[in-house]
C-alpha positions, -999 to +999 in steps of 0.1 A: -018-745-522-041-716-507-064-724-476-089-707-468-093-694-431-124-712-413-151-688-411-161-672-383-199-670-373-218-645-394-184-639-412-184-645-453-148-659-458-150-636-494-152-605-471-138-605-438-158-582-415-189-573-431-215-598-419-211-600-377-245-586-365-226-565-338-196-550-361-213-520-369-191-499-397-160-522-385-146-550-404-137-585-386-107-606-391-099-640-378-082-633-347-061-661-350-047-641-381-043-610-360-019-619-331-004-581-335-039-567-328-039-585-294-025-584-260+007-608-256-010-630-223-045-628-241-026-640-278-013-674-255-052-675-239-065-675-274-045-704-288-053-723-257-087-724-266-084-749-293-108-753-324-127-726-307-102-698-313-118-700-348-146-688-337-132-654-324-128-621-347-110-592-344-112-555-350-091-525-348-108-491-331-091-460-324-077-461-289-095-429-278-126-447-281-121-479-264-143-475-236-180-490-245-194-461-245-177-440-271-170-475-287-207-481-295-213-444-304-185-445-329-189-475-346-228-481-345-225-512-324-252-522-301-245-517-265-265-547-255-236-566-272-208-559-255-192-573-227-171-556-198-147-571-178-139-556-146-114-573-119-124-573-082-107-583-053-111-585-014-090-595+016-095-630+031-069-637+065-044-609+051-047-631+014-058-606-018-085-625-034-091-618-070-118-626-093-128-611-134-168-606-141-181-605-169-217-586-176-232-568-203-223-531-206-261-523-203-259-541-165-236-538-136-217-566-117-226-571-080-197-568-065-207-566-027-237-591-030-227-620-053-189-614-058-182-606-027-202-643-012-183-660-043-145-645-032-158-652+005-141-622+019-156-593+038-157-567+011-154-566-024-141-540-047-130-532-078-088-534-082-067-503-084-060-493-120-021-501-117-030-534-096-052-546-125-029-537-152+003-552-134-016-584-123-032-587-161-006-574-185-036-559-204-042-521-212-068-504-186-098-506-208-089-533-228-090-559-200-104-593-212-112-624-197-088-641-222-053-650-209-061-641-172-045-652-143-049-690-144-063-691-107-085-666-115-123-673-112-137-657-144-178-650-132-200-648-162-239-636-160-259-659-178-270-634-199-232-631-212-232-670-216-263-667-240-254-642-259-246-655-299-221-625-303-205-600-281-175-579-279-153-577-255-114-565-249-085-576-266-059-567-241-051-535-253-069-501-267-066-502-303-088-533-309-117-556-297-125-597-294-162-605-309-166-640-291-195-662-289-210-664-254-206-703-250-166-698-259-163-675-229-187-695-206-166-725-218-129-706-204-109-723-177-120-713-145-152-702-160-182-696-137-219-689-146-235-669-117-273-663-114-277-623-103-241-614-110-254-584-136-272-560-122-296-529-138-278-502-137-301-480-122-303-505-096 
């Protein structure tokens, strides 16, 4: 007997990856269906999610254009719909505190103003490349709030929370996660914080 995979939000089941909104020229898969396309810690963080791992797609990018930027160029996908994760951390009594935000790519996270009170440590900054790859096990530019750290705050903007569809990271460079808002907002250790995304020009 054949099932059928459940279909994703704006996803025809008859053809995988032509109806998400944000896709651009790219075509979606079930993500559950493309473990290899994903990060080994962020694969485990995507079966913990339950039914709502159903709700996640996948697609496969070339790794030179991974950052959001080039990503959005490439594939005519709306910057206003994707996500970037960056890890910060500060000191608190000679303990690293760590913390992953989440803002849209057309804001900025406020690392020493919201971040910084949330971590409650005198200065906040964004993690050394090799720090945030060794702590995550993800690729530098594919970092993703899926299959973090499990004592990791994960800091949403509410804007991220509301948003229908976005894309974010899959771990690694040669692929992307297109997530609703409410799965992320609904991660473990999850935090929706007023003011975290800022203008960039701010």
């Amino acid at each position: 007997m054949v099932t059928r995979s459940p279909e994703l939000p704006g996803h025809s089941g008859d053809s995988p990856g032509t109806a998400w909104t944000i896709a651009g020229t790219l075509a979606v898969f079930p993500a559950l269906e493309r473990l290899d396309s994903l990060a080994p810690g962020v694969v485990v963080g995507l079966r913990a999610l339950g039914d709502a791992a159903a709700r996640c797609g996948v697609v496969e990018i070339d790794p030179e254009l991974a950052d959001t930027a080039a990503f959005c160029a490439a594939y005519s996908s709306p910057p206003a719909a994707s996500a970037n994760c960056v890890v910060v951390t500060g000191k608190r009594g000679g303990e690293s505190r760590y913390a992953a935000c989440l803002v849209l790519a057309t804001t900025r996270a406020d690392v020493n103003g919201v971040v910084r009170r949330r971590l409650d440590v005198r200065k906040a900054s964004f993690a050394a490349m090799d720090d945030a790859v060794a702590l995550t096990g993800m690729a530098y530019g594919g970092i993703t709030p899926v299959g973090l750290p499990a004592d990791w705050p994960i800091l949403l903007d509410p804007a991220v929370a509301a948003t229908a569809e976005l894309i974010i990271g899959s771990g690694i460079r040669r692929s992307k996660l297109l997530v609703p808002g409410s799965v992320l907002a609904a991660l473990p250790g999850a935090e929706v914080i007023e003011g975290l995304g800022l203008p960039t020009g701010s």
